[in-house]
C-alpha positions as CSV (number, residue, x, y, z in Angstrom):
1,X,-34.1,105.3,121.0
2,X,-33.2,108.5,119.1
3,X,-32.9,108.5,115.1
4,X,-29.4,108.9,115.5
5,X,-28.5,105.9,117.3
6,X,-31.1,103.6,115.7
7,X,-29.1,101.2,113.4
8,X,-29.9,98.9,110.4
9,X,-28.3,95.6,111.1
10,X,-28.0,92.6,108.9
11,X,-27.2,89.3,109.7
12,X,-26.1,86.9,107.4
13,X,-24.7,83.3,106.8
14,X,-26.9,80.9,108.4
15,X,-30.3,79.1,107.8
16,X,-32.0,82.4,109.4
17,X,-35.1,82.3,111.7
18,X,-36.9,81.2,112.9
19,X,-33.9,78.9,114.6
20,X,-34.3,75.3,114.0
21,X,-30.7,74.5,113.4
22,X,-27.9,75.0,115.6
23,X,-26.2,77.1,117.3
24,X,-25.6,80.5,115.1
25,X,-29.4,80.5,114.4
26,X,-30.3,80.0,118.0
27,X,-27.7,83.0,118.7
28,X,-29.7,85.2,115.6
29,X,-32.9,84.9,116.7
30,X,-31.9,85.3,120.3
31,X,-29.9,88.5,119.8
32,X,-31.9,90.0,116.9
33,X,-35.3,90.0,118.7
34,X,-33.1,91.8,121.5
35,X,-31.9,94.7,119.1
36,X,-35.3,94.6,117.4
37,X,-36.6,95.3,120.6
38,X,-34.3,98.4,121.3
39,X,-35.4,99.7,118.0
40,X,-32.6,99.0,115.6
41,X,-33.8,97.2,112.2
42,X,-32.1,93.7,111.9
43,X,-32.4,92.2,109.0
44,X,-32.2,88.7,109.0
45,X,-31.2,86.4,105.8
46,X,-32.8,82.9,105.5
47,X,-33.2,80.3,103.5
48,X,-35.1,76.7,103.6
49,X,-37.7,78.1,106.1
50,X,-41.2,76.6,105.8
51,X,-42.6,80.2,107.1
52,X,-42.3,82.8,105.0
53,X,-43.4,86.0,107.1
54,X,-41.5,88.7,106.3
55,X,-41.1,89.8,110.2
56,X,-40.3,87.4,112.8
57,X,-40.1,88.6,116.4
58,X,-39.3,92.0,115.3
59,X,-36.9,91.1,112.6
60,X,-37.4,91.9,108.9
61,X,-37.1,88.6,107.1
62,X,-35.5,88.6,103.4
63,X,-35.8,84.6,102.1
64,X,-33.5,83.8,99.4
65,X,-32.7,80.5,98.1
66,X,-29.5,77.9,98.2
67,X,-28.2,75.5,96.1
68,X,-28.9,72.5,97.6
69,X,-25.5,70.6,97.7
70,X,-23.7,70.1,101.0
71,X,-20.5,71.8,99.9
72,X,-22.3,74.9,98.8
73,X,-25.7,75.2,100.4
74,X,-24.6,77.8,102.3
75,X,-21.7,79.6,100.2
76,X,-24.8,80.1,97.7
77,X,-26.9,81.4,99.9
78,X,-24.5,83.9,101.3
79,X,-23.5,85.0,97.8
80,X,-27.2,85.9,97.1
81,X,-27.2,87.5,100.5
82,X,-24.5,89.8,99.7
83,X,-25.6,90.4,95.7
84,X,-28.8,91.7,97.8
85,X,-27.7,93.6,100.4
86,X,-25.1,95.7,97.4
87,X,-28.7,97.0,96.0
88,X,-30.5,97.8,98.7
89,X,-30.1,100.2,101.9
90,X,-26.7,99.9,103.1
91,X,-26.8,98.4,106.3
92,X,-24.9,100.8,109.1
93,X,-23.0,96.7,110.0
94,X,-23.3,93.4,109.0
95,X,-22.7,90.1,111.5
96,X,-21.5,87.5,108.8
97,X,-21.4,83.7,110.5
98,X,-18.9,81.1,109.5
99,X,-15.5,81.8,108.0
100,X,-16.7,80.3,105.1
101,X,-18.5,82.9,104.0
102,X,-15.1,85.4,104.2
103,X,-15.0,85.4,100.4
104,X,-18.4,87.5,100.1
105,X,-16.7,89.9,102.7
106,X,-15.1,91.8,99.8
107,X,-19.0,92.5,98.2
108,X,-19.9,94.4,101.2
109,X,-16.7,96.3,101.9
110,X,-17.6,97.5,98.2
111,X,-20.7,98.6,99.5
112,X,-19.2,100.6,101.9
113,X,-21.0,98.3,104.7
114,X,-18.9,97.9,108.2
115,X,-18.7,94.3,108.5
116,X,-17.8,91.8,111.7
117,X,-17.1,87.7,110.8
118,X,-17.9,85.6,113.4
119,X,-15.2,82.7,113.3
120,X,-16.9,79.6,114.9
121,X,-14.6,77.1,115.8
122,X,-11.8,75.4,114.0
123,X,-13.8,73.9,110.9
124,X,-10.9,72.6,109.3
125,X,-10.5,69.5,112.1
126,X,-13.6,68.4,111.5
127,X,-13.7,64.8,109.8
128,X,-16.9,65.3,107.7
129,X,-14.4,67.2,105.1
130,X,-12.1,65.8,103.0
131,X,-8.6,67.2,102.4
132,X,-9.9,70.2,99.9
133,X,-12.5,71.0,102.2
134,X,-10.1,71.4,105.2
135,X,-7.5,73.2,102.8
136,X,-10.6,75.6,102.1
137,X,-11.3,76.2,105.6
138,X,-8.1,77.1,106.5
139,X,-8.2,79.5,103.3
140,X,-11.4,81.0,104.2
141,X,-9.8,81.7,107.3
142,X,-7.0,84.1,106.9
143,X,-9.0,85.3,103.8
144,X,-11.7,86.9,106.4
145,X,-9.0,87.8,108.7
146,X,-7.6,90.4,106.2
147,X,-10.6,91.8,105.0
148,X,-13.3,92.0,108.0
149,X,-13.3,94.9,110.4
150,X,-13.9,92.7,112.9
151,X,-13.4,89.4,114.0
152,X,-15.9,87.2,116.8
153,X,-15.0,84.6,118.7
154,X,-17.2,82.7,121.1
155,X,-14.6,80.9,123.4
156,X,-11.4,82.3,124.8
157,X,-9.5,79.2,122.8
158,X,-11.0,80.6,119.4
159,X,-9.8,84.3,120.8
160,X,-6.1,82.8,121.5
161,X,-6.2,80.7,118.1
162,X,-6.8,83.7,116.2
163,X,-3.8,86.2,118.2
164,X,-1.6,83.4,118.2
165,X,-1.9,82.6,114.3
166,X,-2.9,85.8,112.8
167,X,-2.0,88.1,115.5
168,X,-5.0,89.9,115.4
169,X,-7.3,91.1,118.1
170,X,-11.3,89.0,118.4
171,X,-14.0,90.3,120.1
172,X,-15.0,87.3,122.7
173,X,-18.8,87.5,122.3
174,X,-20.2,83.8,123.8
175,X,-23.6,82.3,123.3
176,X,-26.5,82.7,126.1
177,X,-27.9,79.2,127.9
178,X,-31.7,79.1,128.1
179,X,-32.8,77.9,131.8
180,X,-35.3,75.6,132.8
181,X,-36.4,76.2,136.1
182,X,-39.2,74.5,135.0
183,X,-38.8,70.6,134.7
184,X,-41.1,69.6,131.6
185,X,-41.6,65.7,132.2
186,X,-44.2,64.6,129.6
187,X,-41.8,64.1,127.3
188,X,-39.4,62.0,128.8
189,X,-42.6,59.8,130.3
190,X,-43.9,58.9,126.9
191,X,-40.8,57.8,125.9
192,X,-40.8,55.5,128.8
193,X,-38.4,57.7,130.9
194,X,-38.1,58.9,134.3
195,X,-37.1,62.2,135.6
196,X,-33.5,61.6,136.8
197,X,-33.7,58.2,135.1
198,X,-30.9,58.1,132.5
199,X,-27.8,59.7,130.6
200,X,-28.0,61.8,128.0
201,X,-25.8,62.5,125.3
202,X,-27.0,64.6,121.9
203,X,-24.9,64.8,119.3
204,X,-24.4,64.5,115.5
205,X,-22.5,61.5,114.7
206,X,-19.0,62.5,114.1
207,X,-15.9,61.2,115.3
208,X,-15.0,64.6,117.0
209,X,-18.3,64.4,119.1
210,X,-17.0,61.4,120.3
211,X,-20.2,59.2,120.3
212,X,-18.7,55.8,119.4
213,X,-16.4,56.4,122.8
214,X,-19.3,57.4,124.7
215,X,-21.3,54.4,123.8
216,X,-18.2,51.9,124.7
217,X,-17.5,53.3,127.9
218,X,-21.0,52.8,129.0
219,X,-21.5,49.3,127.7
220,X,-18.6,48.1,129.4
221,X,-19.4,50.4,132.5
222,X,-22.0,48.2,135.2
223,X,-24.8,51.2,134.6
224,X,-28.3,50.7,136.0
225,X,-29.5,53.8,134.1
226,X,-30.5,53.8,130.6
227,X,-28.4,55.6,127.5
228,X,-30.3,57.6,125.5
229,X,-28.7,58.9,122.3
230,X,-29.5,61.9,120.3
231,X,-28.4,62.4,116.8
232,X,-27.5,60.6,113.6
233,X,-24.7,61.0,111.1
234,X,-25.6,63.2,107.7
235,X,-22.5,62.8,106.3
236,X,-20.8,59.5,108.2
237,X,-23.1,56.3,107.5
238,X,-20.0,53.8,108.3
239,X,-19.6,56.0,111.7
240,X,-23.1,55.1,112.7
241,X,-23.0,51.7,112.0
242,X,-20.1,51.2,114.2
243,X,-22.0,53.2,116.8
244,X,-25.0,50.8,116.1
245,X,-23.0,47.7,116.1
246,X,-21.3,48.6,119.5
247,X,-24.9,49.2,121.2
248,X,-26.7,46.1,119.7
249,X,-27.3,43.5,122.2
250,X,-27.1,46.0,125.3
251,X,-30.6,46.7,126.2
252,X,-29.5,49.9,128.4
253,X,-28.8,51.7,125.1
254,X,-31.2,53.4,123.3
255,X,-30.5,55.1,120.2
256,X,-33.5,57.5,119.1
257,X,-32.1,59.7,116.0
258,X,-32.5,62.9,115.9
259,X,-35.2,65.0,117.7
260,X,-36.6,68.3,116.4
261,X,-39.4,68.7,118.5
262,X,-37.6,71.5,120.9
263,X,-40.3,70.7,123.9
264,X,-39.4,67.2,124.0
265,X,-35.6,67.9,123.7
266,X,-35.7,70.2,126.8
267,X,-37.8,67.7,128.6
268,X,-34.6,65.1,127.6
269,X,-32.0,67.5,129.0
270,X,-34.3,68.8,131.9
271,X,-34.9,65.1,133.1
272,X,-31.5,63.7,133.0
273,X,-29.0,62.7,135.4
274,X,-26.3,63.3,133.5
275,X,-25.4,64.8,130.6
276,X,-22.4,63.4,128.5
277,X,-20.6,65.6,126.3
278,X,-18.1,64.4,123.8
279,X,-17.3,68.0,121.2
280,X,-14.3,68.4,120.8
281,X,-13.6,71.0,118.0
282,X,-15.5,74.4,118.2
283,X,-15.8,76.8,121.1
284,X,-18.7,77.4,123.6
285,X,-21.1,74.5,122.3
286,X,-24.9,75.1,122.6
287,X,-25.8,71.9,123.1
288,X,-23.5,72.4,126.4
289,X,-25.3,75.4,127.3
290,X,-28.5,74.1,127.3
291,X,-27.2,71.2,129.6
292,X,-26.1,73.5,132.0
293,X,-29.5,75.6,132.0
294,X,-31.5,72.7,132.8
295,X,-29.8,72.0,135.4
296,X,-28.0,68.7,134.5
297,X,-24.9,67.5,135.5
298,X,-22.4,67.2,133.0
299,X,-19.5,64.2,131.5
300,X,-17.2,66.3,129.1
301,X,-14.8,65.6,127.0
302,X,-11.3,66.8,128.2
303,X,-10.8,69.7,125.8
304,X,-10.2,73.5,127.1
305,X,-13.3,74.5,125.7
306,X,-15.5,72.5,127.8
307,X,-13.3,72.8,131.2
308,X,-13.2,76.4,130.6
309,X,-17.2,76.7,130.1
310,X,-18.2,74.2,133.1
311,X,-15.6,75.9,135.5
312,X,-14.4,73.0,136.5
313,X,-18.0,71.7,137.8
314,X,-18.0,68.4,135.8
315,X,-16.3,65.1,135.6
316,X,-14.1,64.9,132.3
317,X,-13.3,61.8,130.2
318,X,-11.0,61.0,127.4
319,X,-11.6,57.9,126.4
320,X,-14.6,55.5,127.1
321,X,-12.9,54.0,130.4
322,X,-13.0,57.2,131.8
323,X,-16.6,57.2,130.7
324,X,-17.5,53.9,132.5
325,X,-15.7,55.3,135.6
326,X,-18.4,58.2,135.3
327,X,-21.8,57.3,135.0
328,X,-21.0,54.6,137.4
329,X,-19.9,57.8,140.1
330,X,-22.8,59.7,138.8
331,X,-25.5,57.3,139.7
332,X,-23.4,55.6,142.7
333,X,-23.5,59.4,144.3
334,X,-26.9,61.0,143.9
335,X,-26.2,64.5,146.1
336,X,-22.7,64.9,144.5
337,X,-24.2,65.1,141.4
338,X,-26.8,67.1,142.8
339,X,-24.1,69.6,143.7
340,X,-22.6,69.2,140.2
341,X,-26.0,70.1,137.8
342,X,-26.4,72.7,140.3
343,X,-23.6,74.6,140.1
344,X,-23.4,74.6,136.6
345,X,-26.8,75.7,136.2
346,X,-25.9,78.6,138.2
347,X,-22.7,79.0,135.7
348,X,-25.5,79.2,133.2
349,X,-27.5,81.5,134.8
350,X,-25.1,84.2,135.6
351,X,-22.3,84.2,132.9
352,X,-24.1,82.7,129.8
353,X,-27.2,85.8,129.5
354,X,-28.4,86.6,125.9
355,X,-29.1,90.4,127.5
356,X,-25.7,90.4,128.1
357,X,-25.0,88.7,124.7
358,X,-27.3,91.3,122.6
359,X,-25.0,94.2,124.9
360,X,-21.9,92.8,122.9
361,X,-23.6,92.8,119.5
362,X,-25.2,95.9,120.4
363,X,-21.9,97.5,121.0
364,X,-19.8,96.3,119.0
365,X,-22.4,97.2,116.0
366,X,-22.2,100.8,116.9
367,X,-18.1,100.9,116.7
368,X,-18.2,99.3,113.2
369,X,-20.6,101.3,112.0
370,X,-18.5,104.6,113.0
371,X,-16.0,102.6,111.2
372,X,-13.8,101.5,114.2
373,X,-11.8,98.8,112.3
374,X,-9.1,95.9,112.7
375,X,-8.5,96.3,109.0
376,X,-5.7,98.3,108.5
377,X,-3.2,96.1,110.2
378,X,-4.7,92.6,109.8
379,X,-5.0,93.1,106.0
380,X,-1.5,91.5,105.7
381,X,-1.8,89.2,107.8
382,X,-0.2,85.5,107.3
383,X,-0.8,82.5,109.2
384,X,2.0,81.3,111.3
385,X,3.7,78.4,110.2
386,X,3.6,76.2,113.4
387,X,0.4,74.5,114.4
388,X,-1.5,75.8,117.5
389,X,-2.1,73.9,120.6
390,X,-5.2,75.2,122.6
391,X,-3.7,76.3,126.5
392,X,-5.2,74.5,129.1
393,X,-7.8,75.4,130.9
394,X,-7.3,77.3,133.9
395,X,-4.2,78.9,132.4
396,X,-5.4,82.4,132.5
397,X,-7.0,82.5,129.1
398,X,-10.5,83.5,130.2
């Protein structure tokens, strides 16, 4: 790559690399090892990493700290981020994740940095925050609207939130699926498992992921298979307990807590029959991804983000009857489901690349930084008064 089209790219907002989180790490370390390896220099802010190289798979690695409060771990950290980045090199564009983060936006427009916000998903309906934090959200959302020169969305449901509330333009960039082709099974045989052996669900536990229907469903559903359930709750102890006191008694249910050990977690997905997937706020969901690229079949919740992702190649619930009905199906027709897990690993395969993931980012960087921007018109923007209602799926917004 030539001097002139080699860029200096900084990506700020999340916990950094290397990924141990969620999805937007996952997405960072994916993409930025990608550009790194095209000869751009991404620079990559992170905090609460054990490792403190300052190069990680090609990246440059600048570790600040965070005030260590839930509200604003990461508003602190992205403050620091953007109080360094206004005394150093100025980056030719700037990926800033989470709309939270749109109030440091004006910083680096200061700075003269290009910079794109990627949205997530609709924070504000989440349940973990209170009525400030949901009034924030929804701040911090038109707020990065009118001051970003570019807006990301990872689903078309985020695209069409934003055009229908803002009328403003997104630039659909989703998330890549790892695939297993490869079925790791130690795992799963320590923990007393067999391969094709059980359903899966991971989750945090929070009412919009849907867990406590999930569990219901299957204790009142005539199973043979095992539950196993990934997560816990940091913010919802009274959620969990209900979770707990639904399972207790039911020997088919097994509830793990969280694991971090990403072998054994892809073993989990790898092995399962099914997958059940109960997110309901957000747009394309990792934890769906990686589903689909092991090659499991998948129970979603009936939202237009999940329909839209699994093309239709799932069976979808909305409520825990329709989750009984399910796993019973599942289990009662082994090739069907067969069909299922391989169709939407083949979904995964062919629409869901990180090359073609890092293309977008790669793209998209170079049109900021010749200062392509949405600015100019979406400065004014005002949200529109009446609430949005995500299309269904299979209405043309693709």
């Amino acid at each position: 790559m030539s001097n002139s089209n080699r860029l200096t790219i900084a990506m700020v907002g999340t916990r950094g690399v290397p990924a141990a989180y969620g999805g937007f790490e996952t997405a960072i370390e994916e993409v930025g090892r990608r550009l790194a390896d095209r000869g751009h220099d991404v620079v990559v802010y992170t905090r609460g990493s054990e490792r403190r190289e300052k190069e990680y798979l090609g990246m440059r690695v600048v570790h600040l700290p965070a005030v260590p409060v839930k509200q604003i771990e990461t508003l602190s950290h992205t403050g620091l981020s953007a109080l360094h980045l206004m005394f150093r090199r100025r980056p030719d564009a700037t990926f800033v994740f989470n709309a939270a983060n749109s109030p440091f936006l004006p910083l680096l427009r200061m700075r003269r940095a290009p910079v794109a916000l990627h949205m997530d998903g609709l924070e504000w309906r989440r349940s973990k925050w209170g009525p400030r934090g949901k009034a924030y959200y929804r701040w911090a959302e038109q707020f990065g609207v009118r001051t970003a020169d570019a807006l990301i969305a990872d689903a078309p449901g985020i695209a069409d939130y934003y055009r229908h509330q803002f009328d403003v333009p997104t630039e659909l960039i989703r998330y890549g699926a790892p695939i297993l082709d490869q079925l790791p099974e130690r795992g799963v045989a320590e923990m007393g498992l067999e391969p094709g052996g059980y359903h899966l669900v991971v989750a945090r536990f929070e009412p919009e992921n849907h867990v406590l229907e999930i569990v219901e469903g299957y204790r009142d559903s005539d199973a043979k298979l095992p539950l196993v359930v990934v997560g816990s709750a940091p913010y919802s102890a009274g959620y969990t307990q209900e979770i707990e006191r639904v399972a207790d008694g039911d020997d088919r249910i097994r509830l793990v807590g969280g694991v971090y050990d990403q072998e054994l977690l892809d073993a989990l997905y790898a092995n399962a029959l099914t997958y059940v997937h109960g997110h309901s706020v957000g747009g394309t969901n990792p934890s769906l991804l990686r589903a689909m690229g092991a090659g499991t079949a998948v129970i979603g919740f009936d939202v237009p983000f999940n329909r839209e992702v699994l093309d239709g190649n799932g069976w979808f619930f909305s409520g825990a009857s329709d989750v009984a009905e399910h796993v019973v199906s599942a289990e009662a027709d082994p090739a069907s489901t067969e069909a299922r897990a391989t169709a939407v690993q083949e979904i995964a395969r062919t629409r869901f690349r990180w090359d073609d993931v890092a293309d977008e980012y790669e793209a998209l960087a170079h049109r900021i930084a010749e200062r392509a921007t949405i600015h100019p018109s979406a400065r004014r923007a005002r949200r529109r008064s009446t609430d949005w209602v995500p299309a269904p799926a299979g209405s043309g917004a693709r």
